[in-house]
DOMAR-866920 format. One record per residue (C-alpha): x, y, z; residue in three letters. Coordinates in Angstrom, 1 decimal, padded with zeros to 4 digits. Layout:
N
NODE:x:y:z:aa
NODE:X:Y:Z:ALA
...
end
This chain:
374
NODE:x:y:z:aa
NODE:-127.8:062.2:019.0:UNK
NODE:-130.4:064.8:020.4:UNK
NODE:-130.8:063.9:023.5:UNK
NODE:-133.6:065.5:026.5:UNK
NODE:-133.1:064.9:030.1:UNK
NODE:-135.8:065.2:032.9:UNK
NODE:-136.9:063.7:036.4:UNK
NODE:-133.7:065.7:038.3:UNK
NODE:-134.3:068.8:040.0:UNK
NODE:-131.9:071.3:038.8:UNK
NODE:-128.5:072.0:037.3:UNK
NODE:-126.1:073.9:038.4:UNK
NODE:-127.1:072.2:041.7:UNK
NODE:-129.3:074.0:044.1:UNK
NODE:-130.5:073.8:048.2:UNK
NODE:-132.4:070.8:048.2:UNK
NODE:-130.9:068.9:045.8:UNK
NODE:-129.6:064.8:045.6:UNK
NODE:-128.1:062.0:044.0:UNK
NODE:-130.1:062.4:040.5:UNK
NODE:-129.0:066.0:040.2:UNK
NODE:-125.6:065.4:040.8:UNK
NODE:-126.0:062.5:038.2:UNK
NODE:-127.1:064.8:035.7:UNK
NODE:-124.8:067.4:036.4:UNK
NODE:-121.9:064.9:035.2:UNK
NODE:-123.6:062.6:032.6:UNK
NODE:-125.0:065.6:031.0:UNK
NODE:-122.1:067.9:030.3:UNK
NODE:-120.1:064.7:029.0:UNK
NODE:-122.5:063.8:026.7:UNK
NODE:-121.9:067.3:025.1:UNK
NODE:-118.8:067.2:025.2:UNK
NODE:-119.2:064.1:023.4:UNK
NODE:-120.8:066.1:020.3:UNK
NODE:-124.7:065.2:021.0:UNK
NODE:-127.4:068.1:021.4:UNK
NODE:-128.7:067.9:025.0:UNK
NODE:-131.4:069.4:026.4:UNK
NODE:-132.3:069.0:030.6:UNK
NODE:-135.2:070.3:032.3:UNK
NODE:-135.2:072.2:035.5:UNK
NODE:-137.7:072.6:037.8:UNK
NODE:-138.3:076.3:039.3:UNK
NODE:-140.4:076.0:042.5:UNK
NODE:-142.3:078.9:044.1:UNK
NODE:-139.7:081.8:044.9:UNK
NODE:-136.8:080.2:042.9:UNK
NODE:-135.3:081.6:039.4:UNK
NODE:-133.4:079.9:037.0:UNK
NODE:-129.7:080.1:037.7:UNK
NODE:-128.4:079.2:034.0:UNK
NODE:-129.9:078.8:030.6:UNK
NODE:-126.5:076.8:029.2:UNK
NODE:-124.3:074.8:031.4:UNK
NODE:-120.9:072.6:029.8:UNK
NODE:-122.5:073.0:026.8:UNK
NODE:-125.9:071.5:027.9:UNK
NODE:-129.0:073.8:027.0:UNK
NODE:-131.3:074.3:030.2:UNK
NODE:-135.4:075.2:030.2:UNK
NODE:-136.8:075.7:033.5:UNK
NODE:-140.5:074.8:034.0:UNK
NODE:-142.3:075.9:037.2:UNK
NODE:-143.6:073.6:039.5:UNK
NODE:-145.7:072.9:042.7:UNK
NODE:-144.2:072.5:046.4:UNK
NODE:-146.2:069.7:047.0:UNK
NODE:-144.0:066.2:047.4:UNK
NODE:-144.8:063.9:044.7:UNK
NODE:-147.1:066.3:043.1:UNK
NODE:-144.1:068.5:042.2:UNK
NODE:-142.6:065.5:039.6:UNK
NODE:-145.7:064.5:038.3:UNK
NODE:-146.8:068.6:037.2:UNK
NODE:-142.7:069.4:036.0:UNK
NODE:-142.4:066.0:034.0:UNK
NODE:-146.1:066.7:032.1:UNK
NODE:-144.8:070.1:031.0:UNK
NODE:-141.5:068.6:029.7:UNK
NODE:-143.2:065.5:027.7:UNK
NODE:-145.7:068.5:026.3:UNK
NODE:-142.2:070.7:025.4:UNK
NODE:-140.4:067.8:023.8:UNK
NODE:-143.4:066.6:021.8:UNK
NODE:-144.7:069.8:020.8:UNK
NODE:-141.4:071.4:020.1:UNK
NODE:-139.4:068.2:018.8:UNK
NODE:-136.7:068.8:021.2:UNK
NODE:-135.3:065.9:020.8:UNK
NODE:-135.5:061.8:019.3:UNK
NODE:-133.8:060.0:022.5:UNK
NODE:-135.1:061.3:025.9:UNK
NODE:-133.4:059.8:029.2:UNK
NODE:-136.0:059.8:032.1:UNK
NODE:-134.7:059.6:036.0:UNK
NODE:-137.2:058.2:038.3:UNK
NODE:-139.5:055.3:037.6:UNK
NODE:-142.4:057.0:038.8:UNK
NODE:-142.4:059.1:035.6:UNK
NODE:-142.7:055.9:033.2:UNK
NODE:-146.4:057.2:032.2:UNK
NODE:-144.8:059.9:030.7:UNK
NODE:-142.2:057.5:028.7:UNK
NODE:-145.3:055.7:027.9:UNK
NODE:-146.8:059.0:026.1:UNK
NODE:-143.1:060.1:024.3:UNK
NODE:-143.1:056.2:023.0:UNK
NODE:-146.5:056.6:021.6:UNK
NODE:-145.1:060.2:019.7:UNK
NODE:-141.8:057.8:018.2:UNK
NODE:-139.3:059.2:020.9:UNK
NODE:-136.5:056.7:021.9:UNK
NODE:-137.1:056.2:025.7:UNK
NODE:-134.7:055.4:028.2:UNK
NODE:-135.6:055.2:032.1:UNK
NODE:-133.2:054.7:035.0:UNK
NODE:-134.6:053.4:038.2:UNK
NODE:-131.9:054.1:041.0:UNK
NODE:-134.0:051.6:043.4:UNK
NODE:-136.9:050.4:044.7:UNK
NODE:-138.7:053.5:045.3:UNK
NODE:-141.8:052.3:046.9:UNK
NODE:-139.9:050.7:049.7:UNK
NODE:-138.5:054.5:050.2:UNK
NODE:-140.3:056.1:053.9:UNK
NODE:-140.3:059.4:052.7:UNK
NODE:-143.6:058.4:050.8:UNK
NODE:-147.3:058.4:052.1:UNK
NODE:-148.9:055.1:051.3:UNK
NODE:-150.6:056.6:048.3:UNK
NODE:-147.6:057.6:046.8:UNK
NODE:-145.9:054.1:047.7:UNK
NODE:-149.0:052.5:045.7:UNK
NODE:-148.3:054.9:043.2:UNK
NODE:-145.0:054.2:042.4:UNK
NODE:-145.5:050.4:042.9:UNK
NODE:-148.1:050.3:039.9:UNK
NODE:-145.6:052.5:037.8:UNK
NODE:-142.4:049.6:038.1:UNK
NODE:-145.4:047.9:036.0:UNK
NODE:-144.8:051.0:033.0:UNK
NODE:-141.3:050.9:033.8:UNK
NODE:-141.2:047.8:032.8:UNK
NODE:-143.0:047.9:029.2:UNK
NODE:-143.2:051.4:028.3:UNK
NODE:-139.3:052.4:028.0:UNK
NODE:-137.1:051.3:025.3:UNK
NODE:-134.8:050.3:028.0:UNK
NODE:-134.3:050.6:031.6:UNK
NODE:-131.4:051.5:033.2:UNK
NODE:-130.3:050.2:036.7:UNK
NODE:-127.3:051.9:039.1:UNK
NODE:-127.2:048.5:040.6:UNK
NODE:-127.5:044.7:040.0:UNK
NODE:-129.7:044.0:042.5:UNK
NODE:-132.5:046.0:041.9:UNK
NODE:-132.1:045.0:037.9:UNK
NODE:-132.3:041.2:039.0:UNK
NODE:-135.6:041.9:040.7:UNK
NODE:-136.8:043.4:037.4:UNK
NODE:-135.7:040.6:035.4:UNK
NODE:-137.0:038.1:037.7:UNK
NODE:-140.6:039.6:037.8:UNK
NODE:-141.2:041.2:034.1:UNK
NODE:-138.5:038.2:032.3:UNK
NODE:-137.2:040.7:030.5:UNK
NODE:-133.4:041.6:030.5:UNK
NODE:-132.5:045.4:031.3:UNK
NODE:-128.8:047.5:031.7:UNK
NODE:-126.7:048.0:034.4:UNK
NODE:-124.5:051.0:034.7:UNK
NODE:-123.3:052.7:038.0:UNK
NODE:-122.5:056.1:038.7:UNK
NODE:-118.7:057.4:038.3:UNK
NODE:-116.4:058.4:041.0:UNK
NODE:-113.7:061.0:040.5:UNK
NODE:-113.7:064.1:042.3:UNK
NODE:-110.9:067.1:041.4:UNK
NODE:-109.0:067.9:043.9:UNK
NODE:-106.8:070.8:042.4:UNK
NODE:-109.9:073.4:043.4:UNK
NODE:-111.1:072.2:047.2:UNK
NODE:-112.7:075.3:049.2:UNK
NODE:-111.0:074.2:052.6:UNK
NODE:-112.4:077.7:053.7:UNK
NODE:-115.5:076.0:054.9:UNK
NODE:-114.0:074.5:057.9:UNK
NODE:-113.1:077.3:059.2:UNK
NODE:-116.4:078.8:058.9:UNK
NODE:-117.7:075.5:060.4:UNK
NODE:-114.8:075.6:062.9:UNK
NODE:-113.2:072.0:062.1:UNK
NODE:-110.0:070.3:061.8:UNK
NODE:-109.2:068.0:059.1:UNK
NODE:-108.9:064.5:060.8:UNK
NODE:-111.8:065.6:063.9:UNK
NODE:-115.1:064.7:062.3:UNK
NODE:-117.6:062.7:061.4:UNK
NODE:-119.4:063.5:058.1:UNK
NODE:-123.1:063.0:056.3:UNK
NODE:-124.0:064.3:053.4:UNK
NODE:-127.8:064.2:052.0:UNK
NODE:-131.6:064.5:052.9:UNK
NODE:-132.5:064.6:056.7:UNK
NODE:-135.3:061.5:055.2:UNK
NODE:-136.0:058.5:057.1:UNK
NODE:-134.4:056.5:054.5:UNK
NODE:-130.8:057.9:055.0:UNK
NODE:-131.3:056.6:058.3:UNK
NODE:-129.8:059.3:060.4:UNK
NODE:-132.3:058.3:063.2:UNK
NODE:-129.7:055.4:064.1:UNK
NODE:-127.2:057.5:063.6:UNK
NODE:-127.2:060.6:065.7:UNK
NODE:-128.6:058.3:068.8:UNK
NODE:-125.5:056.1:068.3:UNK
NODE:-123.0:058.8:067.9:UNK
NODE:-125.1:060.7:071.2:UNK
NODE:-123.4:057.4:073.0:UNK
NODE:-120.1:057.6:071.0:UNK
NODE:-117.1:058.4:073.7:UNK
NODE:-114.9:060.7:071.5:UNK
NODE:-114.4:064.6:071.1:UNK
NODE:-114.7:064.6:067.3:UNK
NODE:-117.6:065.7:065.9:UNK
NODE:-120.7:064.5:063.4:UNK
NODE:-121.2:067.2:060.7:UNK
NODE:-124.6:066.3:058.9:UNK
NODE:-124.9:068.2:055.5:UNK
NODE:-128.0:068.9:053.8:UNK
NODE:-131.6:068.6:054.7:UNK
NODE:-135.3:068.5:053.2:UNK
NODE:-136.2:071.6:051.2:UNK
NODE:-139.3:071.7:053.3:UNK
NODE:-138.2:070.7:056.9:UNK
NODE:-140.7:068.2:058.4:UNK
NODE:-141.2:066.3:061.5:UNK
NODE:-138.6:063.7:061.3:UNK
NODE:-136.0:066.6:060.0:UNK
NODE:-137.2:068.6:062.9:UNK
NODE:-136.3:065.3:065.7:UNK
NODE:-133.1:065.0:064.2:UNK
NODE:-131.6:068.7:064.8:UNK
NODE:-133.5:068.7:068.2:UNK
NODE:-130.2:066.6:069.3:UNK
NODE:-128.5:068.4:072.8:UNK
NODE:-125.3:067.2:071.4:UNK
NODE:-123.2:070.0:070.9:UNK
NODE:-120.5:067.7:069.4:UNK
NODE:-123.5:067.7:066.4:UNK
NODE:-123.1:069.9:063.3:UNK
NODE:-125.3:071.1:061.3:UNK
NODE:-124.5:073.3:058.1:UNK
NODE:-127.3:073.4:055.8:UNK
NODE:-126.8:072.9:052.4:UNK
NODE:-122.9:072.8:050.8:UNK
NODE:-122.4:072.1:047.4:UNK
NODE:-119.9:071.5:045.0:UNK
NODE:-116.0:071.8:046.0:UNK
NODE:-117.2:072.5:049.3:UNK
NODE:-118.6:069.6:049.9:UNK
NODE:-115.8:067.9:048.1:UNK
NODE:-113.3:070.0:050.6:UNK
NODE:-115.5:068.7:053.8:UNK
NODE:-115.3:064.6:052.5:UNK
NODE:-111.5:064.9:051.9:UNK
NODE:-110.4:066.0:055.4:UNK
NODE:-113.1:064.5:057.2:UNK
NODE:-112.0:061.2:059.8:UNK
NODE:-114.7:059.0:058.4:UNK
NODE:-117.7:059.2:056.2:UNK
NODE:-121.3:057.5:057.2:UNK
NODE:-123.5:056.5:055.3:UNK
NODE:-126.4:054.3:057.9:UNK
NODE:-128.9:054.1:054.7:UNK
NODE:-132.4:051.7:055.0:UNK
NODE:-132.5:052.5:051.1:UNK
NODE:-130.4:053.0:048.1:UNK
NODE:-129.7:052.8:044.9:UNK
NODE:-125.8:053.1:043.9:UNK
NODE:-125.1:056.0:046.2:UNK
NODE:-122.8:058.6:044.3:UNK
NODE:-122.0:060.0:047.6:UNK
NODE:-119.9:057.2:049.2:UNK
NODE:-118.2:056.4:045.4:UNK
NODE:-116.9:060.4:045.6:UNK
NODE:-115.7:060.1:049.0:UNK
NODE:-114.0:056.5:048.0:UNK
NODE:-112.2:058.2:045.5:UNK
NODE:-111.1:060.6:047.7:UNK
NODE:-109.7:057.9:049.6:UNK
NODE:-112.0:058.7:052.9:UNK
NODE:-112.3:056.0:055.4:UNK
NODE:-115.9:054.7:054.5:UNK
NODE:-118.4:053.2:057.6:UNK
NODE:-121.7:052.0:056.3:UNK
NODE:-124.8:050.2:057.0:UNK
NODE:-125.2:046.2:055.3:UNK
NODE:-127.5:046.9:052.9:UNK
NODE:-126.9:045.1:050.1:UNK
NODE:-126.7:047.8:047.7:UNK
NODE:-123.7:049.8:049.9:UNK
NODE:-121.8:046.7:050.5:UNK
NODE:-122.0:046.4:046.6:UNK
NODE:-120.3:049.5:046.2:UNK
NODE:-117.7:049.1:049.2:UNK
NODE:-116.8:045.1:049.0:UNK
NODE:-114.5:044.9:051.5:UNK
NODE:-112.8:048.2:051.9:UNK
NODE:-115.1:049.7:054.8:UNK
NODE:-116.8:049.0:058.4:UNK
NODE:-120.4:047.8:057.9:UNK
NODE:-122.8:048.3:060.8:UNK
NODE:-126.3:046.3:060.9:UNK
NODE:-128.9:048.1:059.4:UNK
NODE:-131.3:049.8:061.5:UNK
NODE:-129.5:048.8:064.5:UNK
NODE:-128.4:051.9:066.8:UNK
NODE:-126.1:049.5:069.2:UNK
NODE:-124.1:048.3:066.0:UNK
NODE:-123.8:051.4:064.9:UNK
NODE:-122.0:052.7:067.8:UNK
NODE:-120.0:049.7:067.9:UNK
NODE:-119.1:050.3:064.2:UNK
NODE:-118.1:053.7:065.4:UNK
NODE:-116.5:052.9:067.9:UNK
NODE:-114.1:051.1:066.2:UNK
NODE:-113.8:054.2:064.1:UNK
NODE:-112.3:055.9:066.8:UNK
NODE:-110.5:053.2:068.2:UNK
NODE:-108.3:052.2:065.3:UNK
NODE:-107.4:055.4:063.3:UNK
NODE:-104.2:053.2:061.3:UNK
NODE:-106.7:050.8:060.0:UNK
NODE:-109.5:053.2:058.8:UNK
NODE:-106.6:054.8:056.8:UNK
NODE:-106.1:051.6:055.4:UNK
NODE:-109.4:051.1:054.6:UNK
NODE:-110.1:054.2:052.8:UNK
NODE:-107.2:053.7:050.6:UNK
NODE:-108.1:050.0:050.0:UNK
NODE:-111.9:052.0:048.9:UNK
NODE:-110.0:054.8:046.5:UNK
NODE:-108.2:051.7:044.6:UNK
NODE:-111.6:050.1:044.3:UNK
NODE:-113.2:053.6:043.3:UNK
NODE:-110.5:054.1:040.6:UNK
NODE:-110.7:050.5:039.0:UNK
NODE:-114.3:049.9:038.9:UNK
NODE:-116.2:052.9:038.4:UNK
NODE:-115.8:056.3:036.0:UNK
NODE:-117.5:058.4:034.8:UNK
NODE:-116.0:058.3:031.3:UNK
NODE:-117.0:054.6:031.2:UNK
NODE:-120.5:055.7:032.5:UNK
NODE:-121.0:057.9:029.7:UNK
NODE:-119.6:055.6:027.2:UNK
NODE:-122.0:053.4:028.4:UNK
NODE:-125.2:055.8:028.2:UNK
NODE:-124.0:056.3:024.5:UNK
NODE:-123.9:052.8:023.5:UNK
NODE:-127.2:052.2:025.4:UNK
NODE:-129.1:055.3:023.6:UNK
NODE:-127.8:053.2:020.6:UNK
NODE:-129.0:050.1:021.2:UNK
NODE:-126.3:048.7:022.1:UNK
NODE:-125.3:047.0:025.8:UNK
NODE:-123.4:049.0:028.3:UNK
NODE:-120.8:047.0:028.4:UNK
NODE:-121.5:046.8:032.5:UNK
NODE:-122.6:042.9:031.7:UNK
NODE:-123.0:042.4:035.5:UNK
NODE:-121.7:045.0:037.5:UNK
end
């Protein structure tokens, strides 16, 4: 198949980066692998150069865009659907982000096979204004109709789809392994940590990761690990700013880490967090499941999805239940190991990324994923 890819930032992955670049960075590669031309589309914002024309086999073109939020997406994913339909870059062309379904809309009308996947219910997310919330409201209406399929990371959303539009869609999660033959433990000792003696967050610094319950709850939390919170907002704002205004110096805050890194900071860390008010099927706690780290979560129904039974929950939005989530944390190390192996057994038997891509393959086909349910 020749397959294009847009609606992800960049690959390899970059400061401000997420979910649907780390997404593409796997289901990409594999589908090469696989023997299909692929083709993704980087964004380049102002200052930034492209890092790699061919990655696993996947052919890159970077298209500059605006800083603006929102703005950004819309300007990078006109100039792909202009490159793919004036250029014929490809027949099948995988969208990320159902706010870009006008643009399916336009490749459907040039005979491209369109397929969109929608990682949640965007215009619940905080990080929007209200115009862009309206915005993306009106385009679950396109993503509806325009693509030749939808594709949901989780069953929940999906079922809202189905229920509104009656029409049936595809479920298919992210995957889960992580190597561990190539972790760069050296970034503990630059951060000065001990394997076993933190906390650990990885993602934006956006209302919707809901690290404003967090860091207040931990700020209560009587223990000397620390909370290491990786990542951030390519353009800090207001609410980023609040959040590393903390006094706690048990608080950590590295920037962005990427890659084996990352993967190094998840495996030794005590516990991960994830206190989410949004998500879709977050890759972040399946990699740190399969790493067999203790997972502690907010009960939102997409996390407790993912985890079942094999971590703490905390209510969502609610600082005092978060501390007393933590707080068992810390007061029952045995059992949080337990837990996180319980999660890596889960990670192993239910999600892959082979199977992910298999899946893809047999949806680009018109086929079904194989995923019936999740």
């Amino acid at each position: 198949m020749r397959i294009a890819a847009f609606g992800f930032r960049s690959v390899p992955l970059r400061p401000g980066c997420a979910g649907a670049d780390k997404f593409a960075s796997e289901l990409l590669p594999r589908l090469a692998r696989n023997g299909h031309e692929v083709i993704g589309y980087n964004r380049l914002y102002p200052g930034e150069d492209a890092l790699a024309d061919v990655v696993d086999g996947v052919r890159f073109k970077h298209f500059r865009t605006v800083a603006k939020k929102g703005f950004d997406t819309l300007l990078h994913s006109a100039k792909c659907t202009w490159d793919i339909i004036v250029h014929n870059t490809a027949d099948i062309v995988h969208i990320q982000n159902g706010g870009n379904s006008i643009f399916g809309l336009v490749l459907r009308l040039f005979g491209k096979r369109v397929f969109i996947s929608q990682d949640g219910v965007d215009w619940k997310r905080d990080k929007w204004p209200w115009y862009g919330k309206l915005y993306l409201r009106l385009s679950s209406h396109l993503t509806a109709i325009a693509a030749t399929q939808v594709i949901f990371d989780n069953v929940f959303v999906k079922k809202l789809f189905e229920e509104k539009f009656r029409r049936s869609y595809e479920f298919i999660p992210f995957g889960s392994e992580v190597s561990e033959t190539d972790l760069d433990h050296s970034i503990l000792d630059e951060l000065g940590l001990k394997p076993g003696e933190y906390f650990l967050f990885v993602g934006r610094f956006i209302p919707d990761k809901g690290l404003q319950y967090l860091v207040p709850a931990f700020e209560r939390l009587n223990t000397d690990k620390k909370l290491v919170l990786v990542g951030g907002s390519p353009n800090p704002s207001d609410f980023e700013k609040s959040i590393k205004a903390t006094s706690d110096p048990r608080i950590v805050f590295p920037g962005f880490v990427y890659g084996k890194r990352t993967h190094a900071l998840m495996k030794s860390a005590y516990c991960y967090v994830q206190p989410s008010d949004v998500e879709g099927l977050s890759p972040v706690i399946l990699e740190n499941m399969a790493l067999g780290t203790p997972i502690l979560c907010s009960d939102i129904v997409e996390n407790r999805y993912v985890v079942a039974d094999c971590a703490l929950q905390f209510r969502k939005g609610d600082v005092d239940d978060c501390l007393r989530a933590l707080t068992e944390a810390v007061s029952d190390p045995a059992g949080l190991q337990q837990l996180g192996q319980k999660g890596r057994a889960r990670a192993m038997k239910t999600f892959s990324w082979t199977a992910v891509t298999a899946a893809h393959e047999k949806v680009f086909s018109g086929e079904p994923s194989g995923f019936a349910n999740g």
